[in-house]
N, C-alpha and C positions, 0 to 999 in steps of 0.2 A: 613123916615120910611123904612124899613128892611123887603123886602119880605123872607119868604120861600123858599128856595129852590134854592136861585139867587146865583150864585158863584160870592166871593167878589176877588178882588185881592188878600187880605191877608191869603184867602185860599188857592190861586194858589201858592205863596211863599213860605208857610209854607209846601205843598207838596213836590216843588221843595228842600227846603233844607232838607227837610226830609231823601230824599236819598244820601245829599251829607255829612250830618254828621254824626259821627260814633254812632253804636245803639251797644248794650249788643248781643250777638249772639242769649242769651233767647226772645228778642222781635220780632222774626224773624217770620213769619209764615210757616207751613210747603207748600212744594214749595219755597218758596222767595228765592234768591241769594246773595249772596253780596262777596266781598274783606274782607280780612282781615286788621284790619288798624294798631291794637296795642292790645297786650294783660298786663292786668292791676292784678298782682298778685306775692307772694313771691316766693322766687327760685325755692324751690320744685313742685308748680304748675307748675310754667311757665317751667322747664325742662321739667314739665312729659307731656304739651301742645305744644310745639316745638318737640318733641320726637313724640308726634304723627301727628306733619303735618301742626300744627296752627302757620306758621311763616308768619308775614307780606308780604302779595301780594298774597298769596293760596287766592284758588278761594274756595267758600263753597256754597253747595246747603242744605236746612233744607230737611229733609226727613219726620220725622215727628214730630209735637209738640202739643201735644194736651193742653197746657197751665197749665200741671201738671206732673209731673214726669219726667221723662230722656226725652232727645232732642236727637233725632237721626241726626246726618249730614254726608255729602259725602264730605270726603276732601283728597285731592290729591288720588283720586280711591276706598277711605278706608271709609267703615261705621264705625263712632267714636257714643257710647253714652255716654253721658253727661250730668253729672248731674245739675239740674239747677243753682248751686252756682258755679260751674265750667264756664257753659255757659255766665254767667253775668261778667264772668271776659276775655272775648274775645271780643273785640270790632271790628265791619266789617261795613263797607261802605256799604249801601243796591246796589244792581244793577238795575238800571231803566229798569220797566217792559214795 
């Protein structure tokens, strides 16, 4: 029987690898961190997201995301906004808080 409230192992795991594998930059919340790991989109995207700073290993902080419209984030100094079909194609390592 399965208390309430009990943290199971498989909770703790699932936290754990939660920030070690790559998440959409959209699922981010604002405040959260993360690496860049891979961005997943056609040339024209991916130039015009390398052109502004999203090259594997940049560090990105979310600024804000209200879970609807543009994502604002801080990447290499620069407030970038992003729309959310853009952000879903940047994938980043979360940073453990």
């Amino acid at each position: 029987m399965k208390h309430r409230g009990s943290s199971e192992p498989s909770d703790k795991i699932s936290r754990q690898q939660s920030t070690l594998l790559p998440a959409p930059l959209s699922d981010l919340a604002t405040g959260e961190r993360g690496v860049v790991v891979e961005l997943l989109a056609g040339r024209g995207l991916l130039g015009r997201m390398v052109a502004l700073g999203f090259t594997p290993g940049a560090p990105v902080t979310v600024v804000q995301n209200f879970g609807r419209g543009p994502i604002i984030v801080l990447v290499r100094d620069a407030r970038i906004a992003l729309g959310r079909g853009e952000a879903r194609h940047i994938h980043v390592r979360r940073e453990a808080t």
